[in-house]
N, C-alpha and C positions, 0 to 999 in steps of 0.2 A: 279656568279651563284653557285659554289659550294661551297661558305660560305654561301649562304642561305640555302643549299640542307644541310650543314652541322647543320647550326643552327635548322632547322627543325627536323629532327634526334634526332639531341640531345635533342630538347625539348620533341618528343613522349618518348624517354628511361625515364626521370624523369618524367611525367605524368603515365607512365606505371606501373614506381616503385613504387608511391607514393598512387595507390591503396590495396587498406585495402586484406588481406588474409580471406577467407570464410571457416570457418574448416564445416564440416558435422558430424553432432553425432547422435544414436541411442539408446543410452541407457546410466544409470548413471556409469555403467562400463560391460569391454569387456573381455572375455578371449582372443581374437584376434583383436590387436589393427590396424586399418589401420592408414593413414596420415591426413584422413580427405577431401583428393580433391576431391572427387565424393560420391556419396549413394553408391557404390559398393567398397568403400574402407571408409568405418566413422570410426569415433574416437567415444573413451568414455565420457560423460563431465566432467569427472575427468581430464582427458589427455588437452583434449580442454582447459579446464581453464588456462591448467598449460603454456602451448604454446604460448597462444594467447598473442599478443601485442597490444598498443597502436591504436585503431580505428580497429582494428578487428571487423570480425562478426561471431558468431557462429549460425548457422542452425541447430532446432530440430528436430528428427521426431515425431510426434504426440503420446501422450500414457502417462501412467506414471511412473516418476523414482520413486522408491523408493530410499532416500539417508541417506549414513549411519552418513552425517558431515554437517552441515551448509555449505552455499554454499557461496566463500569468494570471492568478486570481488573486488580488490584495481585499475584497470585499463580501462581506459574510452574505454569500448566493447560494443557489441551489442548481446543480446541474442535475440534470434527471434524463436519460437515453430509453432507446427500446421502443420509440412512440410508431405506431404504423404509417403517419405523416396525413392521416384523415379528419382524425378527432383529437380528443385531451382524452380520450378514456381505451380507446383499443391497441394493444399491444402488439407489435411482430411477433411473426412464430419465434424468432430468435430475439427476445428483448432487449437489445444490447446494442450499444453506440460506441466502436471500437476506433480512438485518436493512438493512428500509428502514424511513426515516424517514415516509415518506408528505410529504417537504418541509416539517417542520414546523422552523422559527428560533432555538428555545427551548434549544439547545444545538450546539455547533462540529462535536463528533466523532459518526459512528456506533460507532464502536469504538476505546477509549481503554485502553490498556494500559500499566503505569508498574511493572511490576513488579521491584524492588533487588538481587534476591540472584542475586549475581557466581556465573557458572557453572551457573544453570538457564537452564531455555527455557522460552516460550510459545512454542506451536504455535496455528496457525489455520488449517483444512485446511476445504476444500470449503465453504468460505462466502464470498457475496457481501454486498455491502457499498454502500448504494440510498442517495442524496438527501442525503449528510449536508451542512448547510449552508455548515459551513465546507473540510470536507474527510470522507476514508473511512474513515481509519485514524489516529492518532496513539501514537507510541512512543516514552519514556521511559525512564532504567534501566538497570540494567548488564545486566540477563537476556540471555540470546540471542533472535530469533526466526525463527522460520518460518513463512513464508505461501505457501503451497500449493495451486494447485487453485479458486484463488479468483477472483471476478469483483469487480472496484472500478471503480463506475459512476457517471457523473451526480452525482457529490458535486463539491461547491467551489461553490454557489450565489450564495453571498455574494459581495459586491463586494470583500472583505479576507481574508487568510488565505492560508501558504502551506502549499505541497502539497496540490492541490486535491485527489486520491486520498490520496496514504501522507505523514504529515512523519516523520520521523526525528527527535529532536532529544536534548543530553543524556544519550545512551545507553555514557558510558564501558566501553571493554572490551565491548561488545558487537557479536558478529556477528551482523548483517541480512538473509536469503534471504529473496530474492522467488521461485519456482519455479511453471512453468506457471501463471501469472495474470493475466489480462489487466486492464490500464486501462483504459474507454472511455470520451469523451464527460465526461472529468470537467474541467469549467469553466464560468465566467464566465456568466451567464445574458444579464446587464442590459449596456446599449449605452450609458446613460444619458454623456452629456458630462462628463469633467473624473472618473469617479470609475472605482473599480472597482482589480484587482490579477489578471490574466492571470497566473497562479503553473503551474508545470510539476506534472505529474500524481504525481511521484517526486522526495519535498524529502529527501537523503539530508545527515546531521550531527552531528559531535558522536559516532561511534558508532568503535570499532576499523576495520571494513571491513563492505562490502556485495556481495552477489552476486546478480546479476540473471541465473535461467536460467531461460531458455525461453517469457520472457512477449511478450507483445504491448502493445503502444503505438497505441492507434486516437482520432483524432481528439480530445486533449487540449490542455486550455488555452486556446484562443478559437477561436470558428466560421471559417471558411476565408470570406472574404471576399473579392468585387472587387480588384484591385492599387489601392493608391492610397488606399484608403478609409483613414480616420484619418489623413494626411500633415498636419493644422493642430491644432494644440494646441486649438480648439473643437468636433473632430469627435469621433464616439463612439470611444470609449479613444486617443483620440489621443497624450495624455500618458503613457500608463502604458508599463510594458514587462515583459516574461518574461524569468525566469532561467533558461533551458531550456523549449521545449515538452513532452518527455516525461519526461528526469532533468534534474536539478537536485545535483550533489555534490562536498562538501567534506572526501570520504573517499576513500578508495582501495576501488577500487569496478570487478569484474569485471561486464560483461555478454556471454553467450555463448548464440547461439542466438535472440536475440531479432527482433522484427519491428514495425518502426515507419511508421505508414501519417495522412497525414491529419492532424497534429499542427501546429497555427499558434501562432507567437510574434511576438510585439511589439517595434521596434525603435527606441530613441527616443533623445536626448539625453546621459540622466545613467546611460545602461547602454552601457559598452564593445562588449557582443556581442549576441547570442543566438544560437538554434540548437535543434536535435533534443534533441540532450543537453550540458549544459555542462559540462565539467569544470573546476572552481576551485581557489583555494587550498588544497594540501591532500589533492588527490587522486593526486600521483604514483605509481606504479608500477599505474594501471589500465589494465584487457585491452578492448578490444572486439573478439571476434571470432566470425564465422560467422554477423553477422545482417545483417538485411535494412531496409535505409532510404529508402521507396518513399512519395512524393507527399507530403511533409513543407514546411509554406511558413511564410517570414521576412515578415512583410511590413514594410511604411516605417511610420513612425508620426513623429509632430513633429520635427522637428530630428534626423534622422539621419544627418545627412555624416558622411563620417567614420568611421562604425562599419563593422561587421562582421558574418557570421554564417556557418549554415553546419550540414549534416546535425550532424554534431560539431564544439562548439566548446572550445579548449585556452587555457585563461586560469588558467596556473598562475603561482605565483610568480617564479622563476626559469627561469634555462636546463637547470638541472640534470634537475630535473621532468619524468618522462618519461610518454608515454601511446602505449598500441601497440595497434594498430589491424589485425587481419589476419583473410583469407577472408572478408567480408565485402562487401554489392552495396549501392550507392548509384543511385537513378536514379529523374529528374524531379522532386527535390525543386529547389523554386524560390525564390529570392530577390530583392525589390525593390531592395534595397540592388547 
């Protein structure tokens, strides 16, 4: 009996140890830092980053950071936002922990995570994602991720970069969920002549597969424009073109449930298509089914005889490559082409 009594023992101490640390944060930095174990002693998410280990969880409280550095995750953690900053269990009315940049140049990503170890995950629940210059998100790595619950807004400022919201890139063996998060508004500021990169809001690559459930697709990639506008190689973005207005992928890559509204892409020259969402080389055996593709517009841009476009567009390699498409409404998205 007291080798059982022992063996039991020992097994709660390693079951005990082996759960993940919960740090609590309220702000992107603190003049008085606590430990992190309670709302009445948080940490900065400066601090928190720096701490956290291996399957950690960090807890935000709701609001927004303004932050002065791209926000560096190389370790399989959990950011989780929306907390009311009293308990672990009650939520703001507005659940959401939004890291904006305030539009400041001095670096690409708001949230850059590159985390190696094949078969964990990074999660990033109830956080939004404000102004990052070049884009909202960037992911690396073999880890898994999940992004949940999240707003990715107004990032992609710069005239270059792609994925103006989420790029993918790189990410061997790793599965990619986007789940209830909307894109909005993430593109292109400048009109300026001859420059600029109209990039889709979702750069999916380089990753096992991706699944996109249940987000929304609003107004990404170039402002909705007059018909006609940029049709001469000296008019504003006349030259450039979109790999997709809302995705962009070179994976096999489910979307189900989703809703795409408002999304304009560029049709020009030295780009065979465009469209809502492109699927490339690479992406055979993808599902689109059960969403909605409502007011989405192509427009002409320099030298476009010839091409194509289209709510979804299918530019796979071969014949074999397939892509299915079912329960699903299309209607008044429009095309110059």
């Amino acid at each position: 009996m007291k080798k059982i009594i022992l063996f039991v023992a020992t097994s709660l101490m390693m079951a005990i140890s082996s759960y993940a640390t919960v740090y609590r944060v309220t702000a992107y930095s603190l003049e008085t830092e606590g430990d992190g174990s309670s709302w009445q002693s948080p940490m900065s998410l400066v601090n928190a980053l720096s701490v956290a280990q291996a399957d950690d969880i960090i807890y935000l409280k709701a609001g927004t950071y303004i932050i002065d550095n791209a926000i560096n995750i190389s370790k399989p953690i959990t950011l989780k936002g929306g907390f009311l900053g009293t308990d672990d269990e009650t939520m703001a009315g507005k659940p959401l922990t939004i890291f904006d940049t305030d539009r400041k140049t001095t670096f690409n990503s708001v949230l850059s995570i590159t985390t190696t170890s094949s078969g964990a995950i990074n999660k990033v629940i109830n956080i939004g994602l404000k102004n990052g210059y070049a884009r909202g998100l960037y992911k690396k790595g073999q880890a898994d991720l999940l992004v949940e619950g999240c707003l990715i807004m107004t990032n992609g400022l710069a005239n270059a970069g792609t994925g103006k919201g989420a790029l993918v890139e790189s990410a061997t063996g790793a599965t990619i969920t986007f789940r209830n998060t909307e894109f909005r508004a993430n593109r292109q500021e400048s009109d300026a002549k001859g420059t600029g990169s109209p990039q889709p809001a979702l750069s999916l690559a380089g990753c096992k597969e991706a699944i996109v459930d249940g987000c929304s697709f609003f107004g990404n990639s170039l402002l909705i424009v007059p018909p006609g506008t940029g049709e001469a190689s000296n008019m504003p973005l006349g030259d450039k073109f979109t790999q997709g207005s809302a995705i962009y992928t070179t994976v096999k890559t489910t979307v189900v449930g989703c809703r795409f509204s408002g999304n304009c892409a560029n049709i020009r020259s030295n780009s065979n298509t465009s469209g809502t969402i492109w699927f490339a080389n690479g992406s055979s055996g993808s599902i689109v089914s059960n969403s909605l593709f409502y007011g989405n517009y192509d427009r002409s841009a320099w030298n476009y005889n010839g091409k194509s476009s289209g709510a979804i567009v299918q530019q796979m390699g071969n014949v074999s490559e397939t892509l299915e498409v079912v329960g699903s409404t299309f209607a008044y998205n429009l095309s110059d082409v």
